[in-house]
PDB file of N, CA, C and O in Angstrom:
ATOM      1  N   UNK A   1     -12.733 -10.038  10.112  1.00  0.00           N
ATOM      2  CA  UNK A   1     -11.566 -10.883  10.003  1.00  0.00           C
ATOM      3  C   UNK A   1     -10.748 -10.735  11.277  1.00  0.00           C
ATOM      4  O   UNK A   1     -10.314  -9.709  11.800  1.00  0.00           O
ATOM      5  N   UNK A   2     -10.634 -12.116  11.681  1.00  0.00           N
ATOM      6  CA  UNK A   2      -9.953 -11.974  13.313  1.00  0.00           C
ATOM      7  C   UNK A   2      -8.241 -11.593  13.143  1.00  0.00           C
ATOM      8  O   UNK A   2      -7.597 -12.297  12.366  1.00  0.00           O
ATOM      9  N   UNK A   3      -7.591 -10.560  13.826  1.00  0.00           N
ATOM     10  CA  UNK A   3      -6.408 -10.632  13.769  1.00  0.00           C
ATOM     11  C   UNK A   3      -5.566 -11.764  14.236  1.00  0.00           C
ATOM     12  O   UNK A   3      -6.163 -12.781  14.590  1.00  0.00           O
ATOM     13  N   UNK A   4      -4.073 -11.737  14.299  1.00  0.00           N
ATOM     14  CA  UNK A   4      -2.992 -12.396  14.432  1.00  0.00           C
ATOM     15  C   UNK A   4      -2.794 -12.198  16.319  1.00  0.00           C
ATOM     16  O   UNK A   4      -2.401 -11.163  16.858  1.00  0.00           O
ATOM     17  N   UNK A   5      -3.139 -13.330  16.955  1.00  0.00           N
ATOM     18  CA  UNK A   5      -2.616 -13.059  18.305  1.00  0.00           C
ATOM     19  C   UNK A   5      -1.045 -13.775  18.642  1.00  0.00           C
ATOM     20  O   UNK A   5      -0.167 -14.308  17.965  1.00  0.00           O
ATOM     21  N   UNK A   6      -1.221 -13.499  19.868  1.00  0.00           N
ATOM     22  CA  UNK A   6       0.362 -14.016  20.856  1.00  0.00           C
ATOM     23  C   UNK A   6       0.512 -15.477  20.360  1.00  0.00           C
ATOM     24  O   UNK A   6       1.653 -15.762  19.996  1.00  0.00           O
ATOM     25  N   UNK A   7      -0.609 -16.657  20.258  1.00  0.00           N
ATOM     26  CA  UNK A   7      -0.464 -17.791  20.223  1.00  0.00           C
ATOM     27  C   UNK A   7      -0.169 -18.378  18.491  1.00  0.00           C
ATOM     28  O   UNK A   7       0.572 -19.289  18.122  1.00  0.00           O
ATOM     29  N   UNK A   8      -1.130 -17.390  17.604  1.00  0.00           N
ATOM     30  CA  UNK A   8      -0.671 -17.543  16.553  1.00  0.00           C
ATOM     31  C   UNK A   8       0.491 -17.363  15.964  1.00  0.00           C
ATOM     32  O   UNK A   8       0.987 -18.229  15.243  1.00  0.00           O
ATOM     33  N   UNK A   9       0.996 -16.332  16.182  1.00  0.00           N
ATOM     34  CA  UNK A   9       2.534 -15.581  16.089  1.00  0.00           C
ATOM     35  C   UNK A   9       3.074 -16.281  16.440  1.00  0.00           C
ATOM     36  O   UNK A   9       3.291 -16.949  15.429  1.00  0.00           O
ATOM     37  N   UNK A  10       3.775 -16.959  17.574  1.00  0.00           N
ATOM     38  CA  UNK A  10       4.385 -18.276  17.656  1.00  0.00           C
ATOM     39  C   UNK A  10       4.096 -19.478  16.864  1.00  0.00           C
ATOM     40  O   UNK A  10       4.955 -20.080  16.219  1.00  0.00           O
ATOM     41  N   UNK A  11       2.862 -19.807  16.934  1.00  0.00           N
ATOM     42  CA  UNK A  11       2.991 -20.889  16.104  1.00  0.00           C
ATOM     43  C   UNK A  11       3.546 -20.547  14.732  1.00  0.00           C
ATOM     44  O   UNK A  11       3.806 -21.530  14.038  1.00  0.00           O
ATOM     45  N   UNK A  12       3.733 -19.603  14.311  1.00  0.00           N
ATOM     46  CA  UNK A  12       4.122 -19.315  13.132  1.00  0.00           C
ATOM     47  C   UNK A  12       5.930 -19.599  12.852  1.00  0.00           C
ATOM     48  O   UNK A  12       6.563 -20.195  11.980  1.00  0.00           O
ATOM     49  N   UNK A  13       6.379 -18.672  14.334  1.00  0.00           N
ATOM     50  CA  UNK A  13       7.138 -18.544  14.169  1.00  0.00           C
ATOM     51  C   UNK A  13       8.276 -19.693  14.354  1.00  0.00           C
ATOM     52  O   UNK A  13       9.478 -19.563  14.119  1.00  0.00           O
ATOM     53  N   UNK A  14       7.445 -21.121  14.945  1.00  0.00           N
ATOM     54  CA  UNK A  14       7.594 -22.334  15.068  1.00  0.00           C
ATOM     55  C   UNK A  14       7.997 -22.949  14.096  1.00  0.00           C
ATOM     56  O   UNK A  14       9.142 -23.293  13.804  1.00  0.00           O
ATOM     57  N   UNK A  15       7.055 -23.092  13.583  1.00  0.00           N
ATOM     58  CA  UNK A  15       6.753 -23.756  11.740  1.00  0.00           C
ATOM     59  C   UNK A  15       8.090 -23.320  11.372  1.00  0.00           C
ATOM     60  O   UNK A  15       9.095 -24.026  11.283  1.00  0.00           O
ATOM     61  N   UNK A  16       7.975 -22.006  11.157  1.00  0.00           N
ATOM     62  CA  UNK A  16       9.016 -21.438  10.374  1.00  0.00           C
ATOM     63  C   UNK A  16      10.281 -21.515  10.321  1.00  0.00           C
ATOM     64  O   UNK A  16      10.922 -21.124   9.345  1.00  0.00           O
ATOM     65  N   UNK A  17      10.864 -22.092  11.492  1.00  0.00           N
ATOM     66  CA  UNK A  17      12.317 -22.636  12.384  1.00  0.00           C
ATOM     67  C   UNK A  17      12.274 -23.757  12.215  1.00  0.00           C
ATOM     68  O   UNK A  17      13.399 -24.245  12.314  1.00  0.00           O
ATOM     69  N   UNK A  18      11.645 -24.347  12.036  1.00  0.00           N
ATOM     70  CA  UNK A  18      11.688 -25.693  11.711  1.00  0.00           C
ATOM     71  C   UNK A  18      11.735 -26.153  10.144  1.00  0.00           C
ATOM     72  O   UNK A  18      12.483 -26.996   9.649  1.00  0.00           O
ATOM     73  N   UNK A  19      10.890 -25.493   9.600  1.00  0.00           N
ATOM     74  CA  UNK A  19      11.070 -25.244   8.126  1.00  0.00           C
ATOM     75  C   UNK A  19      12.606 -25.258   7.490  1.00  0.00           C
ATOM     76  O   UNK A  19      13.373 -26.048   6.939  1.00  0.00           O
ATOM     77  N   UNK A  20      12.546 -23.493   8.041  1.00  0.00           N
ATOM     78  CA  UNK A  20      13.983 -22.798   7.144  1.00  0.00           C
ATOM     79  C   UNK A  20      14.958 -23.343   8.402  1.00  0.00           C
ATOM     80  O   UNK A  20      15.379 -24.409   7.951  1.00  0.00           O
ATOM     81  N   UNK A  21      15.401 -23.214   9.424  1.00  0.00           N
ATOM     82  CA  UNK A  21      16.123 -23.507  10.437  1.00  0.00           C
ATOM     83  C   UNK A  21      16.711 -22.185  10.438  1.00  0.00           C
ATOM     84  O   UNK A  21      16.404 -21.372   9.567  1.00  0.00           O
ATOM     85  N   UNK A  22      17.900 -21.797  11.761  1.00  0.00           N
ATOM     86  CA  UNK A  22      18.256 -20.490  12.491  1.00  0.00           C
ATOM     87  C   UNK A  22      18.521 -20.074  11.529  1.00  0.00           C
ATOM     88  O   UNK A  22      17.780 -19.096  11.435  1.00  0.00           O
ATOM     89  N   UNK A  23      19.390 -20.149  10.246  1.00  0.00           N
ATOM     90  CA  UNK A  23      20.151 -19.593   9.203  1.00  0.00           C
ATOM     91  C   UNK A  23      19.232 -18.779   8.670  1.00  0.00           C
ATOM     92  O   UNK A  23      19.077 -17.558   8.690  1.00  0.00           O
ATOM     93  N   UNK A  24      18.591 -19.766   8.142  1.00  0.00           N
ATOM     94  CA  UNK A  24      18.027 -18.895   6.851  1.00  0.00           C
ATOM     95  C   UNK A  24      16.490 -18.468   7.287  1.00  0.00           C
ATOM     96  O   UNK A  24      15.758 -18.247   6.322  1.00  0.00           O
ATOM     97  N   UNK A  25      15.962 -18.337   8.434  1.00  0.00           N
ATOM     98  CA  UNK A  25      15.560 -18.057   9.516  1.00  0.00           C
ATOM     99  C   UNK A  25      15.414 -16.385   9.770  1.00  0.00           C
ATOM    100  O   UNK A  25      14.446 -15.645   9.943  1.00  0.00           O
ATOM    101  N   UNK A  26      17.227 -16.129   9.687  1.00  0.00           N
ATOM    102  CA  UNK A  26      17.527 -14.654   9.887  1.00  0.00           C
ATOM    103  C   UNK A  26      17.298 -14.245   8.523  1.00  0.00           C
ATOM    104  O   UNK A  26      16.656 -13.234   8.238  1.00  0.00           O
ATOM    105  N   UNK A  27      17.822 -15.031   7.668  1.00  0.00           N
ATOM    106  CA  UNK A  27      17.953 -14.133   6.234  1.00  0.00           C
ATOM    107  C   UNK A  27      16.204 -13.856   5.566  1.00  0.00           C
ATOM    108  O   UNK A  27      15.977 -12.949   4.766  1.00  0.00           O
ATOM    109  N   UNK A  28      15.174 -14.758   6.046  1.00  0.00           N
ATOM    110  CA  UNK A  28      13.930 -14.381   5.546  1.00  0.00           C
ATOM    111  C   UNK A  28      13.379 -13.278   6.082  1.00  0.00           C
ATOM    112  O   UNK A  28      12.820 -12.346   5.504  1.00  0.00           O
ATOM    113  N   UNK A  29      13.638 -13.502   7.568  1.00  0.00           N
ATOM    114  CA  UNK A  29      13.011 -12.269   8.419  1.00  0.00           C
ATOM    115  C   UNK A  29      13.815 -10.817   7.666  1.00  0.00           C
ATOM    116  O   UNK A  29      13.097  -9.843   7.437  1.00  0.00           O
ATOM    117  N   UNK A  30      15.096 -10.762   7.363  1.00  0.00           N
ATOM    118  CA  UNK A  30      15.826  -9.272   6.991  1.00  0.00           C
ATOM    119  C   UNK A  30      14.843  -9.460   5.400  1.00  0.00           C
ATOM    120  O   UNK A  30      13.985  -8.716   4.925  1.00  0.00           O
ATOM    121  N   UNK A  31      15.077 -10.001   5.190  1.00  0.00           N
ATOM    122  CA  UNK A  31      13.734  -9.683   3.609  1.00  0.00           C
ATOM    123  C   UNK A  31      12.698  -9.074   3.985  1.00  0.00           C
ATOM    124  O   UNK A  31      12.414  -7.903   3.737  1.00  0.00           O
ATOM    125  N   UNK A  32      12.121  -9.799   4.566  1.00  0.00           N
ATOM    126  CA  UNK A  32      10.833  -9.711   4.585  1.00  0.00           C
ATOM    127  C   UNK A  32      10.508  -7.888   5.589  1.00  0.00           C
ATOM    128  O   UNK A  32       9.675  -6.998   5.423  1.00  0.00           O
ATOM    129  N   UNK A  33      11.619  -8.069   6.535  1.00  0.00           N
ATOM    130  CA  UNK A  33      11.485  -6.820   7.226  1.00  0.00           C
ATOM    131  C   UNK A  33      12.118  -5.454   5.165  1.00  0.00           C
ATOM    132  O   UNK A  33      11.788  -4.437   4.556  1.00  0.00           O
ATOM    133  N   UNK A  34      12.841  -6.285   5.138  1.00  0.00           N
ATOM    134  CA  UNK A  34      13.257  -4.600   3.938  1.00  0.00           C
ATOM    135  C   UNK A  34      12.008  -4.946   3.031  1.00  0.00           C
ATOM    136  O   UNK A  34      11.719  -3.767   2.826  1.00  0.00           O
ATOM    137  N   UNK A  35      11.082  -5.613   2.357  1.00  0.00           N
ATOM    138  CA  UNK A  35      10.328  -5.339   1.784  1.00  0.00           C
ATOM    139  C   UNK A  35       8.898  -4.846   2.531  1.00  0.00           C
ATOM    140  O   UNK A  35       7.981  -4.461   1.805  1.00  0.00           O
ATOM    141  N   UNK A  36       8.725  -4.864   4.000  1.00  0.00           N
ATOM    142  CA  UNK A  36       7.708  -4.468   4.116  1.00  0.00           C
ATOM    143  C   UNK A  36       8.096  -2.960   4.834  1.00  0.00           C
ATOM    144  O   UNK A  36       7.269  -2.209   5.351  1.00  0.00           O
ATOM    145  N   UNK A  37       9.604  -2.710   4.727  1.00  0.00           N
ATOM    146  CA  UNK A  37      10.305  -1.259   4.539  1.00  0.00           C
ATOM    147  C   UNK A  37       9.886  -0.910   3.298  1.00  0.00           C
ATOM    148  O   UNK A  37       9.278   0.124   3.576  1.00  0.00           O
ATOM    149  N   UNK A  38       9.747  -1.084   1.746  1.00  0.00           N
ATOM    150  CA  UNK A  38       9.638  -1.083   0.845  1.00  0.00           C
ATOM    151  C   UNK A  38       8.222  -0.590   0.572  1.00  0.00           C
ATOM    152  O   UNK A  38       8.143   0.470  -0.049  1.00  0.00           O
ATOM    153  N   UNK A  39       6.738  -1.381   1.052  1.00  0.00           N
ATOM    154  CA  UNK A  39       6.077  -0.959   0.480  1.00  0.00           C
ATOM    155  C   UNK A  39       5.575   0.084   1.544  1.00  0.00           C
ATOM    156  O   UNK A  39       4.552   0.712   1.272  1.00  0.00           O
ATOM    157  N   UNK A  40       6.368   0.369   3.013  1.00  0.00           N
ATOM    158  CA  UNK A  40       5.757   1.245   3.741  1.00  0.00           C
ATOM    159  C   UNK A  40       6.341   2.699   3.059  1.00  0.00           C
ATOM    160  O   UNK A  40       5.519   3.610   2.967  1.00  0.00           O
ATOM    161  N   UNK A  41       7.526   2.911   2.648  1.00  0.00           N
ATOM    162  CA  UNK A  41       8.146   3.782   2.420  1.00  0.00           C
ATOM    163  C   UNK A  41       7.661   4.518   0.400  1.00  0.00           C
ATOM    164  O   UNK A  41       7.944   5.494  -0.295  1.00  0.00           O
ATOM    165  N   UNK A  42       7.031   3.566   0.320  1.00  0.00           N
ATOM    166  CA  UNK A  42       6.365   3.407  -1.190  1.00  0.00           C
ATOM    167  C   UNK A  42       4.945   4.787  -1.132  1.00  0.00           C
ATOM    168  O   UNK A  42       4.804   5.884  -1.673  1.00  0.00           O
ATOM    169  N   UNK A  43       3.841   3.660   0.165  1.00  0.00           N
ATOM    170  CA  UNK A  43       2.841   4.576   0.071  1.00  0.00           C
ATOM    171  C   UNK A  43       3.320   5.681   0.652  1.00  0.00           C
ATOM    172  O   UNK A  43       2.968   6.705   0.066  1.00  0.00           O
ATOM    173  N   UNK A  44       4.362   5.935   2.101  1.00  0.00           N
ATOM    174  CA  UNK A  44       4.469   7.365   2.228  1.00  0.00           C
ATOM    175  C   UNK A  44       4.350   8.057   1.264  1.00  0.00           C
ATOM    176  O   UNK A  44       3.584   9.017   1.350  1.00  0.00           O
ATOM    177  N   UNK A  45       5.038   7.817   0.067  1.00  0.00           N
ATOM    178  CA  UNK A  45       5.547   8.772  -1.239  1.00  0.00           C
ATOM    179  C   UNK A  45       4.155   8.816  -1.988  1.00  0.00           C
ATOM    180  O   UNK A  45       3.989   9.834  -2.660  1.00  0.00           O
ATOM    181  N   UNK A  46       3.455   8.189  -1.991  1.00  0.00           N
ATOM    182  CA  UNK A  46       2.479   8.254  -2.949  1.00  0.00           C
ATOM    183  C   UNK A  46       1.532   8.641  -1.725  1.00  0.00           C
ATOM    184  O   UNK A  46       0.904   9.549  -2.270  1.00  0.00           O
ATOM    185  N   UNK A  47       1.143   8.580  -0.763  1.00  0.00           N
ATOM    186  CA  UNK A  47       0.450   9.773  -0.017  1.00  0.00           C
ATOM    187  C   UNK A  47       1.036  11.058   0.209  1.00  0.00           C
ATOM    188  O   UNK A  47       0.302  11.930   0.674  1.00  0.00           O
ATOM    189  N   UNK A  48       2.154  11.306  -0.023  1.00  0.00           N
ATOM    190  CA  UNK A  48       2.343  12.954  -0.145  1.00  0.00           C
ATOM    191  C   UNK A  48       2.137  13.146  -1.236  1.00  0.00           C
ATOM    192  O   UNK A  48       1.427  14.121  -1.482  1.00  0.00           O
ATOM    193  N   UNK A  49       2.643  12.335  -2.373  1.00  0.00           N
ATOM    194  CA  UNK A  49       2.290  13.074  -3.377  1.00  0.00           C
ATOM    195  C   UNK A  49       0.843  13.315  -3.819  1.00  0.00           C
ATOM    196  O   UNK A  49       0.740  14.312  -4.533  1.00  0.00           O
ATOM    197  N   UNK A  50      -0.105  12.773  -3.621  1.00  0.00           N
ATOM    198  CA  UNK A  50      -1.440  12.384  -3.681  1.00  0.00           C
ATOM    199  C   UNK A  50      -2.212  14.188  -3.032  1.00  0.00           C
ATOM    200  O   UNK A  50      -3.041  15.005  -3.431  1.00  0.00           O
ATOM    201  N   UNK A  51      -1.190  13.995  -1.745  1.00  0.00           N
ATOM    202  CA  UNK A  51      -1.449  15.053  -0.780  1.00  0.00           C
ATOM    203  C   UNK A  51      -1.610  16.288  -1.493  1.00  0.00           C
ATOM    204  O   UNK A  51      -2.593  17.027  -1.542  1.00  0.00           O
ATOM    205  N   UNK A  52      -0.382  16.401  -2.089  1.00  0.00           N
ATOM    206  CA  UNK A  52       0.476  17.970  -2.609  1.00  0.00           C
ATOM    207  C   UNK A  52      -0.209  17.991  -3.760  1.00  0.00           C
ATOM    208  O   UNK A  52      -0.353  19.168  -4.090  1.00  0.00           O
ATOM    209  N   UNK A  53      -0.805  17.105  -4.693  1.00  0.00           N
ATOM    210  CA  UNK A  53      -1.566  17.649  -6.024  1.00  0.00           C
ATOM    211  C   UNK A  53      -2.728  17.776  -5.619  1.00  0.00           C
ATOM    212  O   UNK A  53      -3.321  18.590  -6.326  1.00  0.00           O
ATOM    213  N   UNK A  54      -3.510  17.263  -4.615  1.00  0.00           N
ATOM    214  CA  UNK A  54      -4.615  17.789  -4.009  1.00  0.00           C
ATOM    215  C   UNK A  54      -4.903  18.988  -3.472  1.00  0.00           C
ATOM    216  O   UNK A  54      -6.015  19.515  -3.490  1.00  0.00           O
ATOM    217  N   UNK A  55      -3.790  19.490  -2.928  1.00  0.00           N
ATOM    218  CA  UNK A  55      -3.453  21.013  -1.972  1.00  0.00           C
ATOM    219  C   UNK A  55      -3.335  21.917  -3.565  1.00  0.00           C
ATOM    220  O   UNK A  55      -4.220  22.753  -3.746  1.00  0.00           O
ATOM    221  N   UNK A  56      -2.480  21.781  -4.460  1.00  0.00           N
ATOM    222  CA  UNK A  56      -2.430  22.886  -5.155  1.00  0.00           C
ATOM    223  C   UNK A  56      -3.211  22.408  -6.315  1.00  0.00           C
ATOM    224  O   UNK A  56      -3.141  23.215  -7.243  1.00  0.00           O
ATOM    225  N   UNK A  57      -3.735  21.652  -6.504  1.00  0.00           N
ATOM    226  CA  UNK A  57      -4.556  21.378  -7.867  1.00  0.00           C
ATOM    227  C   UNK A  57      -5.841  21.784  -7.495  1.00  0.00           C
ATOM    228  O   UNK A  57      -5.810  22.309  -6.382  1.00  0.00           O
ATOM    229  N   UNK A  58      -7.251  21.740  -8.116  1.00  0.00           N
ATOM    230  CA  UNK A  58      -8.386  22.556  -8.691  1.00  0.00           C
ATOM    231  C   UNK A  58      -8.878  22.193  -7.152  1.00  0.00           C
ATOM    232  O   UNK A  58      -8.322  21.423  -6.369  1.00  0.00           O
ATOM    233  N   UNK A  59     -10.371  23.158  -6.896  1.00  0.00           N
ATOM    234  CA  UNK A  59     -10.884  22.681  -6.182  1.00  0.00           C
ATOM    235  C   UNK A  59     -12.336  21.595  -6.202  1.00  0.00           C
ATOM    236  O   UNK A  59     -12.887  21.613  -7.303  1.00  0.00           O
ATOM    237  N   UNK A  60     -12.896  20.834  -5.341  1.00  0.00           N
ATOM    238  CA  UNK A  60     -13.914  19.819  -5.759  1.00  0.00           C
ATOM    239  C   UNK A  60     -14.736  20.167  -6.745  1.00  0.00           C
ATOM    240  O   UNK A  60     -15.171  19.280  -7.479  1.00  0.00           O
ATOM    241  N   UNK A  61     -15.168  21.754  -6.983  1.00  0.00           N
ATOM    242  CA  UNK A  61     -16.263  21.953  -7.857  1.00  0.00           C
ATOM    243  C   UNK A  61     -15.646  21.991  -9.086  1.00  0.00           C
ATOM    244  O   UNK A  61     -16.302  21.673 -10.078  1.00  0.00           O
ATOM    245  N   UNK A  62     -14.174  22.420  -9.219  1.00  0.00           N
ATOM    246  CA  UNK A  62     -14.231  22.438 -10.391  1.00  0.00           C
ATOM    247  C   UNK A  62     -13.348  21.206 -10.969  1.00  0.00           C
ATOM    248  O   UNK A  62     -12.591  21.257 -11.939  1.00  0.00           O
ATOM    249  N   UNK A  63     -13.595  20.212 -10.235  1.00  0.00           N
ATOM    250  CA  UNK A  63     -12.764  18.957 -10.468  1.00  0.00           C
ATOM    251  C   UNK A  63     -14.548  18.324 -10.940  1.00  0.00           C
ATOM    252  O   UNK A  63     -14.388  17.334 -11.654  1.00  0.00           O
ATOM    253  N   UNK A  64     -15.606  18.531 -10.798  1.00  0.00           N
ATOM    254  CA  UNK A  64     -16.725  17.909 -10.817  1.00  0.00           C
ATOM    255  C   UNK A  64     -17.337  18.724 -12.595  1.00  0.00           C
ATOM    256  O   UNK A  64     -17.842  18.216 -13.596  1.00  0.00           O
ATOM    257  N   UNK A  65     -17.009  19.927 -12.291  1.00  0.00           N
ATOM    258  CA  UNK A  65     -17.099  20.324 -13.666  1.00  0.00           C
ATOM    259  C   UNK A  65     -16.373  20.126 -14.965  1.00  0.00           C
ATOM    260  O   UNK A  65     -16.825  20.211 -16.107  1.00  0.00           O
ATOM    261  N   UNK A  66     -15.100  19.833 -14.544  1.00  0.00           N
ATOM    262  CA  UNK A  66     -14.693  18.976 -15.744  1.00  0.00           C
ATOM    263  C   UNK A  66     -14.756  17.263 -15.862  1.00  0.00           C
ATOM    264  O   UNK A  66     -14.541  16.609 -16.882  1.00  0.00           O
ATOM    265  N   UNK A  67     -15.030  16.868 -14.834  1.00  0.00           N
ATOM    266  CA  UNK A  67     -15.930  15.126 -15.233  1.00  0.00           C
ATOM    267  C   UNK A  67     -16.892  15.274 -15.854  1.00  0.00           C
ATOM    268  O   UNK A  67     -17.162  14.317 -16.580  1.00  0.00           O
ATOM    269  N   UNK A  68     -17.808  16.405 -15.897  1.00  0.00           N
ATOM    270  CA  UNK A  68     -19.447  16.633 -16.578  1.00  0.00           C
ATOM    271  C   UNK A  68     -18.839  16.489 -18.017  1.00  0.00           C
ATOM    272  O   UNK A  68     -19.097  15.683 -18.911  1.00  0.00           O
ATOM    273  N   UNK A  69     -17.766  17.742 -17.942  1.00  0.00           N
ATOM    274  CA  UNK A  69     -17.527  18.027 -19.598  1.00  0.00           C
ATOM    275  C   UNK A  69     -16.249  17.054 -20.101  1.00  0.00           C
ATOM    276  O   UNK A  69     -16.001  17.208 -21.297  1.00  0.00           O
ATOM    277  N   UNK A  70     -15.719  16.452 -19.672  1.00  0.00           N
ATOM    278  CA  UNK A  70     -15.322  14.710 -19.988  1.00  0.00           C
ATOM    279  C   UNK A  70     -16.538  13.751 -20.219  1.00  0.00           C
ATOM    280  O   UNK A  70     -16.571  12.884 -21.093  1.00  0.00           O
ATOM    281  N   UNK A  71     -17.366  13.975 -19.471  1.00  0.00           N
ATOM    282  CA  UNK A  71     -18.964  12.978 -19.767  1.00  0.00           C
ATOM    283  C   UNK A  71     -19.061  13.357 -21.709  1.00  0.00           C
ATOM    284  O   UNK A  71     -18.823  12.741 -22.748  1.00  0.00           O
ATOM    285  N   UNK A  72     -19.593  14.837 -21.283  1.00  0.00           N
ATOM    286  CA  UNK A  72     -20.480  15.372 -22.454  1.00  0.00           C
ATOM    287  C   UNK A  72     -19.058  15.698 -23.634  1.00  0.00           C
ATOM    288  O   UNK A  72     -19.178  16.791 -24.188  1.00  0.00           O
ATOM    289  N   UNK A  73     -18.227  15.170 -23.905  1.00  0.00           N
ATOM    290  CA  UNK A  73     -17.223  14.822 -24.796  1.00  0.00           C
ATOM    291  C   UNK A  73     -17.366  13.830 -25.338  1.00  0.00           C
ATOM    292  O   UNK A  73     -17.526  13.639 -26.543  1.00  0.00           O
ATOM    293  N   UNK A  74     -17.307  12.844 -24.205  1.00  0.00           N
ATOM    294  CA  UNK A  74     -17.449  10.864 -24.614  1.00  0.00           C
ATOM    295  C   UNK A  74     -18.227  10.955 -25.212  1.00  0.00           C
ATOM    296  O   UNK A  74     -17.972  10.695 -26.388  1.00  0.00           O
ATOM    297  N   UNK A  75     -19.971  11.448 -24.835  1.00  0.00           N
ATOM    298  CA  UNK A  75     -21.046  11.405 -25.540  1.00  0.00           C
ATOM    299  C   UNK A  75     -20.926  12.218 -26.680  1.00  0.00           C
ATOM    300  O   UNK A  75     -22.045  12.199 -27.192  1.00  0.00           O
ATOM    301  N   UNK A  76     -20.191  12.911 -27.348  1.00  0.00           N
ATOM    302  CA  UNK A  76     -20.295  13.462 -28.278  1.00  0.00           C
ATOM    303  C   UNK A  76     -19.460  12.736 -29.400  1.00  0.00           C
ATOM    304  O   UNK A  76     -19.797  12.935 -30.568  1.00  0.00           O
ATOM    305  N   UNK A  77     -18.245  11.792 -29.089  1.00  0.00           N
ATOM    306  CA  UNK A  77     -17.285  11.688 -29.686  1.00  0.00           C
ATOM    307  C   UNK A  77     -16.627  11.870 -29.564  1.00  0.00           C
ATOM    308  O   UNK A  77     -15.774  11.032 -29.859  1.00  0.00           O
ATOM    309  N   UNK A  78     -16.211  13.093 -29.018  1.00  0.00           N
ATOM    310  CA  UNK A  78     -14.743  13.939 -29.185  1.00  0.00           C
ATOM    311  C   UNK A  78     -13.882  12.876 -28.567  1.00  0.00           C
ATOM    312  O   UNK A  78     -12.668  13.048 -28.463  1.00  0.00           O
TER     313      UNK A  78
END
C-alpha cells in the first residue's frame, strides 16, 4: 500500500479548504489533531500495561501449561 506523498497531502488539503473553508478548517484540524492525541496516548497505556503484566506475570512455559490444562478442561467439561 503506497503511502501519502507531498502532492497528495495538498491535494487534500485543497479539497478540504474549499469544502469546510478557513473557519472550520482550523476547528477540524484541532479535532482531529486531539483525537489522534487520543488514540496515541490510549495505546501508550495499553502498551505499558501489556508491558508490566508481561514483566511480572508467569513465564512462557508456564503460560503454555496452563492453555494445555484450559484445553484438557474444555474437553472434559469442566
Amino acid at each position: 500500500m503506497p503511502g501519502i506523498g507531498i502532492p497528495e497531502l495538498l491535494l487534500i488539503l485543497v479539497v478540504a479548504f474549499v469544502v469546510l473553508g478557513p473557519e472550520d478548517l482550523l476547528t477540524a484540524a484541532r479535532k482531529v489533531g486531539r483525537v489522534f492525541y487520543q488514540i496515541k496516548h490510549t495505546a501508550e497505556e495499553a502498551r505499558t500495561h501489556i508491558i508490566k503484566e508481561w514483566d511480572s506475570g508467569a513465564s512462557e512455559s508456564e503460560l503454555s501449561e496452563h492453555k494445555v490444562e484450559d484445553k484438557n478442561a474444555g474437553d472434559r467439561g469442566e
